[in-house]
C-alpha positions in Angstrom: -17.3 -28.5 15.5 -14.5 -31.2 15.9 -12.7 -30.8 19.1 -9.7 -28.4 18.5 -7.2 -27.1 21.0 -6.7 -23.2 21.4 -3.6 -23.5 20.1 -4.2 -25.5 17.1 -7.2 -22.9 16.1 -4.7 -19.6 16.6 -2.3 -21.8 14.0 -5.2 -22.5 11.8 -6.5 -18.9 11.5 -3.3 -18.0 10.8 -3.0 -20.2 8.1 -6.0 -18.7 6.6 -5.1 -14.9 7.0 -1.2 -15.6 5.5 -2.7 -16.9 2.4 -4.9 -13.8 1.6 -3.5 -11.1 -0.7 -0.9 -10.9 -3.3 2.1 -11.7 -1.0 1.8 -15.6 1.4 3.3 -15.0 4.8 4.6 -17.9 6.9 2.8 -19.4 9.4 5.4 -19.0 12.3 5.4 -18.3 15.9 5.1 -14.2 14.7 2.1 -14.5 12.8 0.4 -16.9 15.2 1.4 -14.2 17.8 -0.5 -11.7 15.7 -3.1 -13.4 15.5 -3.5 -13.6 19.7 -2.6 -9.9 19.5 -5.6 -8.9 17.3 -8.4 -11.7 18.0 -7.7 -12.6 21.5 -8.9 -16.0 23.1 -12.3 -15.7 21.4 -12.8 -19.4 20.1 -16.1 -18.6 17.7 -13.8 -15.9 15.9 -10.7 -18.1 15.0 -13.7 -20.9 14.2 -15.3 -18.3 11.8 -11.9 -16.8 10.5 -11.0 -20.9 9.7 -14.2 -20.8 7.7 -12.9 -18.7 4.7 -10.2 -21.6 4.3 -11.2 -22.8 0.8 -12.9 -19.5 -0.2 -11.8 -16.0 0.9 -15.1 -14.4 0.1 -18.2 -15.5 0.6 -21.8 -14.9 0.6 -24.3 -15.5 3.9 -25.3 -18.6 2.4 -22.0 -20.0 1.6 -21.2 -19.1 5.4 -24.1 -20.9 6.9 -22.3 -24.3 5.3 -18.6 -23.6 5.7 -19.1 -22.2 9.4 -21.8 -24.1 11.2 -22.6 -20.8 12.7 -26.3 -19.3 12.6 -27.1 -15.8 10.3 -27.2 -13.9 13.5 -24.1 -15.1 15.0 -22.3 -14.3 11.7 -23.0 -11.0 11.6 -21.9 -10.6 15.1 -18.6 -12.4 14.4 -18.1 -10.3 11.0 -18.4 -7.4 12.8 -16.6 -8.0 15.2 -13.8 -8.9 13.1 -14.1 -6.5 10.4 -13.5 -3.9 13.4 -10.0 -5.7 14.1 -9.7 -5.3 10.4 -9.5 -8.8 9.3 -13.4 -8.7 7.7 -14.5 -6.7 4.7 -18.2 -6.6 4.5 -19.6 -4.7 2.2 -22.0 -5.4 -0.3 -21.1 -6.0 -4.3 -22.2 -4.3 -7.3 -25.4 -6.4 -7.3 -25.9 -5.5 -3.4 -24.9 -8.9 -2.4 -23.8 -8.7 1.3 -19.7 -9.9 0.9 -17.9 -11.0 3.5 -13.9 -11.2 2.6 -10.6 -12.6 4.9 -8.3 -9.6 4.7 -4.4 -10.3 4.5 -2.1 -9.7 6.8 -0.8 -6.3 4.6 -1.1 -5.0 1.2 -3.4 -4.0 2.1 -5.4 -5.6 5.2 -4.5 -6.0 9.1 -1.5 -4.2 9.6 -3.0 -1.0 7.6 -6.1 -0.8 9.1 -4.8 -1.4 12.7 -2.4 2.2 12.4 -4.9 3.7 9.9 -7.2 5.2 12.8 -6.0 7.4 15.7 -3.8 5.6 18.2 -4.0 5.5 21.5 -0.4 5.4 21.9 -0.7 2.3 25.0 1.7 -0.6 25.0 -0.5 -3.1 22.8 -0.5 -0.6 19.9 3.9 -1.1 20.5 3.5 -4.7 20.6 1.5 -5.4 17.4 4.1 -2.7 15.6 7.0 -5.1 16.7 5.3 -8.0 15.8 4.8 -6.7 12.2 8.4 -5.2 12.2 10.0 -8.7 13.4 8.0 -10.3 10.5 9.1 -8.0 8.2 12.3 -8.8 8.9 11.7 -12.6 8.7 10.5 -11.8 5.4 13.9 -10.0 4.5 15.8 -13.0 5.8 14.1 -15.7 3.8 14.8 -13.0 0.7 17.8 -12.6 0.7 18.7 -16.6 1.9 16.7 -17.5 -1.6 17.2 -14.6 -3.9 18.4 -16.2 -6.6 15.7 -18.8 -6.6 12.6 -16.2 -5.9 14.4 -13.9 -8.7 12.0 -14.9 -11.0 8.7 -14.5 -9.5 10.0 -10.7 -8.0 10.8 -10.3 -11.5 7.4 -11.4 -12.5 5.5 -9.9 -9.5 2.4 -7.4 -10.9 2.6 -3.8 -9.5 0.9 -3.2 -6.0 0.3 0.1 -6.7 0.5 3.0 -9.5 1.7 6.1 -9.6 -0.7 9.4 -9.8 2.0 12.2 -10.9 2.2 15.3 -9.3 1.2 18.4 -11.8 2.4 21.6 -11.1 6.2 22.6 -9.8 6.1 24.2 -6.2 5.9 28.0 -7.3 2.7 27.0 -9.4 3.7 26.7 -13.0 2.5 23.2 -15.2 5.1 20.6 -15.2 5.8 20.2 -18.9 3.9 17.0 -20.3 5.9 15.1 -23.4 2.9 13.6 -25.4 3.0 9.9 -25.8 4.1 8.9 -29.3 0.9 8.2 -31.2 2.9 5.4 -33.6 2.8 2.9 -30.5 1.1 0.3 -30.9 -1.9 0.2 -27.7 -4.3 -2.5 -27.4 -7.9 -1.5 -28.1 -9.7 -2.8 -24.7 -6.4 -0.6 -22.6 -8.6 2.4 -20.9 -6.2 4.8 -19.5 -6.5 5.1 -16.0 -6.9 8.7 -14.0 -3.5 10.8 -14.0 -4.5 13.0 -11.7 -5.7 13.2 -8.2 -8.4 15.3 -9.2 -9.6 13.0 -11.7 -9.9 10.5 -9.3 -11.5 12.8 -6.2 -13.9 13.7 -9.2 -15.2 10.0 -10.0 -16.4 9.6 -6.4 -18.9 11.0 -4.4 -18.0 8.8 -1.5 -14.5 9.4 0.3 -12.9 9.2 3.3 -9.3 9.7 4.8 -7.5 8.4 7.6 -3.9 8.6 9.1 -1.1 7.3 7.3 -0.7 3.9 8.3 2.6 3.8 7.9 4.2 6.8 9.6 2.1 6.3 12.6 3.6 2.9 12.8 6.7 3.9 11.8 6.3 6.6 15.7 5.0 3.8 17.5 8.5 2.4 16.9 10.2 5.4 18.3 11.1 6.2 14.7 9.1 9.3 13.7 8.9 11.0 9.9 12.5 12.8 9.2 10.2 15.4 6.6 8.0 15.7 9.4 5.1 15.1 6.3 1.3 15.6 7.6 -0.6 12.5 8.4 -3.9 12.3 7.8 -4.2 11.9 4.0 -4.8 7.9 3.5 -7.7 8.2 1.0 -10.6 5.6 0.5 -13.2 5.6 -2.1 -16.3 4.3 -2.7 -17.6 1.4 -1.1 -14.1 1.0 0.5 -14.4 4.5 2.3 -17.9 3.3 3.8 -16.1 0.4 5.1 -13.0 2.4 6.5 -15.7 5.1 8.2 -18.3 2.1 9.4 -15.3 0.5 11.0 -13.8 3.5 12.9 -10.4 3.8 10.6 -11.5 6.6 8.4 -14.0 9.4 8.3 -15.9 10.7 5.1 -15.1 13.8 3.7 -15.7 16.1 0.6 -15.0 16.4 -2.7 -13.2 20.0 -1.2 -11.7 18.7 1.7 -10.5 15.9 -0.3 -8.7 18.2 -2.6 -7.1 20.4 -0.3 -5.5 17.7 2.0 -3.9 16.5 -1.4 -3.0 20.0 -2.1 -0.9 19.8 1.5 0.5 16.3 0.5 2.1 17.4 -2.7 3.3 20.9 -0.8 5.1 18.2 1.3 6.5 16.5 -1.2 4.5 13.5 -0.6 4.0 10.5 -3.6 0.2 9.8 -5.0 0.4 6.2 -5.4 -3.0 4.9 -6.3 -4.6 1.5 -5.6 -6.8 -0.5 -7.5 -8.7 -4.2 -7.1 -6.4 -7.0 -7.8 -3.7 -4.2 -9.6 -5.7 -4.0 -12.4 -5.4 -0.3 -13.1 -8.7 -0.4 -15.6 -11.1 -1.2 -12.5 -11.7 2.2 -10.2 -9.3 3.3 -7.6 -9.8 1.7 -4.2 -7.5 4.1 -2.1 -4.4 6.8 -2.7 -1.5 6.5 -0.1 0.4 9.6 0.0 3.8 8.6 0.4 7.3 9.9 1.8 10.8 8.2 1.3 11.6 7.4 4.6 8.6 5.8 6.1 6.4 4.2 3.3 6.6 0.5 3.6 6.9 -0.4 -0.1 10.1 2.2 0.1 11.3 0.5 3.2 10.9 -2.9 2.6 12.7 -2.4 -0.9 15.3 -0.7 0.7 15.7 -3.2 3.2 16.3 -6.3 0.9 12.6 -7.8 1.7 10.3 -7.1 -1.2 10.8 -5.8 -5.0 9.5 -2.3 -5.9 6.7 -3.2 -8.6 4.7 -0.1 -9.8 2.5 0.8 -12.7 3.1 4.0 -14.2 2.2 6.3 -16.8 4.9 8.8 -16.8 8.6 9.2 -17.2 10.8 12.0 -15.9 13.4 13.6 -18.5 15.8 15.8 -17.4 17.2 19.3 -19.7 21.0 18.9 -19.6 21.5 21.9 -20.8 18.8 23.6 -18.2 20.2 21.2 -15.0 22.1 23.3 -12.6 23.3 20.3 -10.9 22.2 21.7 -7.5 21.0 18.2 -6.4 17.2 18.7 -5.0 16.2 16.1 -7.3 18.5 14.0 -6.3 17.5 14.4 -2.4 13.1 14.3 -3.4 13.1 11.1 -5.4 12.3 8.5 -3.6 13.8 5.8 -5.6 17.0 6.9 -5.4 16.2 7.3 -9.2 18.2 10.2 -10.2 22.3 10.9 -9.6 24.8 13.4 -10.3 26.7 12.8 -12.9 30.2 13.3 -13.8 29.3 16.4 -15.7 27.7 17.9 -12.6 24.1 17.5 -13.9 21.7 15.2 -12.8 20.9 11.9 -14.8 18.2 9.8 -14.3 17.8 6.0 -14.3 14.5 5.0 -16.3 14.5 1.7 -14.9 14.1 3.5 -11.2 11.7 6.1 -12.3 8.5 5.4 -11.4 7.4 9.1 -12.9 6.2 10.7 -9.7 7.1 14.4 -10.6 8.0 15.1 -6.9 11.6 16.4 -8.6 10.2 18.2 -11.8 8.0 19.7 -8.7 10.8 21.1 -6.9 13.6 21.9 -9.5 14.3 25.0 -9.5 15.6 25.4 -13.2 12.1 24.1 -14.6 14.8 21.6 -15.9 12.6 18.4 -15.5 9.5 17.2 -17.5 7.3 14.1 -17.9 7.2 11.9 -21.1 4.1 10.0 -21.6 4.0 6.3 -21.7 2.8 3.0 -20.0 5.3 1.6 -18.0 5.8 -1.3 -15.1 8.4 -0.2 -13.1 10.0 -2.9 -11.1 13.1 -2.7 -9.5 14.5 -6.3 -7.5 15.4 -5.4 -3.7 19.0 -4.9 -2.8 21.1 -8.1 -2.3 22.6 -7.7 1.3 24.6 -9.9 3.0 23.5 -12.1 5.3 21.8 -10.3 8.2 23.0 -11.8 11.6 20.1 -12.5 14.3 19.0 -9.7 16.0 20.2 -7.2 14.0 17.9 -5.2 11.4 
């Protein structure tokens, strides 16, 4: 290996792990400082993480060449790294041993470090911050270049999709508007699961952990405001044997799986599904269950940093006649979707909705219900002015 300084290999690795994923991070003092956070001063690890520079994932083989390392001392360095959750090793469909760099988040480092039970100590504070301070870096270059990044947020695919909740709080079906048949649907579409217990059903291998982010969220000193349970961050398949092998998750069953989302929806909580590259025909990967004030996709819309892009299936409609105008809707979305109107009844925005059914779930009138229908929601984050330094 050429002779590289310390410094220069944290700045490389860096470089690596900001490229991965759907959204590029800067290399910048922040990220370099996550990067001594999670890997330390172990040289052979930011040689090995500098290794996946042309190619993300890679087979044994392929690592011999691009590494220089030995087979053992890759699997020692995988491991290693997969438990700071920057390695996914797992093997493919043809049981091909995979090694993949993780991103930074979305999902990678940052979820798998607050995905397992904290210790509550002053590192786990530290690498919140860090993440917070480049999330806010990432809100700054927004909004300094919104106009010209309007176009790829506009064009961004969905990072997730939305699993609808199915019955209304006292028990009842939420009322389903059938899909007009006259639409025109390519023949290769398969229509994903649109149901949680669809998708519990299609795997025999799951595990759950904490939610990532409203453990992070307490690190902060900024707990849940609905106090929502945490441990209901599901993984499937050969995802969940990664999560469990690497300490973040632990399998579960099929019954378990369905009562913990049982206590998510009695929360309130959003199913919002994920699946390989966002393509919603491949099986899901994980389900976040979600609350308005500490998911991050929420947040970081909210805060001006990203867009909220979503792939849905449903659309809520709202009975004029039936709508009380008492507001819970308006409170439970978590879009900020849905308003009172002039008339005093709620009205909802369809380019907001991202058809979750939390407020068919909790109106009380049994005034909501949820038309069928294929939809990418994506909504551009809020244009703020100028945020001064050192002020969020």
């Amino acid at each position: 290996m050429a002779n590289v300084s310390l410094e220069e290999k944290y700045r490389r690795a860096a470089g690596v792990i900001c490229k991965q994923g759907m959204v590029p991070f800067p290399v910048n003092n922040t990220t370099i400082s996550i990067m001594k956070h999670v890997v330390g001063d172990d040289e052979d690890e930011l040689d090995f993480i500098h290794a996946f520079n042309d190619k993300a994932s890679q087979t044994m083989e392929e690592l011999k060449q691009s590494s220089e390392f030995p087979e053992e001392k890759i699997e020692q360095l995988a491991t290693s790294l997969a438990r700071k959750g920057l390695v996914f090793n797992q093997p493919s469909s043809k049981g091909v041993m995979v090694y993949r760099m993780l991103p930074l988040m979305l999902v990678g480092l940052m979820e798998y470090k607050f995905m397992g039970e904290l210790k509550g100590d002053e590192k786990e504070r530290h690498l919140a911050e860090l993440f917070q301070r480049l999330m806010d870096e990432v809100r700054d270059q927004i909004q300094d270049n919104y106009d010209q990044l309007t176009p790829m947020m506009q064009n961004a695919p969905p990072v997730d999709r939305t699993v609808p909740v199915r019955a209304t709080e006292d028990g009842k079906t939420i009322k389903i508007i059938p899909v007009d048949r006259d639409i025109e649907v390519p023949e290769e579409f398969v229509l994903p699961s649109q149901s949680v217990e669809e998708i519990i059903d299609k795997f025999d291998e799951i595990a759950v952990g904490h939610c990532f982010c409203r453990q992070r969220r307490k690190v902060l000193g900024d707990p849940c405001l609905t106090d929502a349970p945490v441990i209901n961050c599901f993984t499937f398949g050969k995802s969940a044997r990664h999560t469990a092998a690497q300490g973040f998750t632990r399998m579960i069953t099929k019954e378990e799986a369905r009562k913990i989302m049982k206590e998510a929806e009695e929360a309130g909580l959003v199913h919002k599904a994920f699946h390989p590259n966002s393509k919603v025909s491949r099986p899901e990967t994980s389900i976040c269950n979600c609350c308005k004030d500490c998911c991050d996709t929420l947040r970081l819309w909210r805060a001006g940093a990203f867009p909220l892009v979503n792939s849905t299936y449903y659309l809520s409609v709202i009975d004029e006649d039936a709508c009380t105008g008492c507001g819970i809707c308006v409170e439970r979305c978590p879009t900020d979707a849905i308003q009172i109107n002039d008339d005093g009844v709620a009205e909802r925005d369809e380019n907001a909705c991202f058809g979750c059914g939390v407020c068919a779930r909790f109106c009380t009138e049994d005034a909501i219900s949820l038309k069928e229908g294929l939809r990418k929601v994506s909504i551009l984050p809020p244009r703020l002015r100028r945020v001064k330094k050192g002020h969020t």
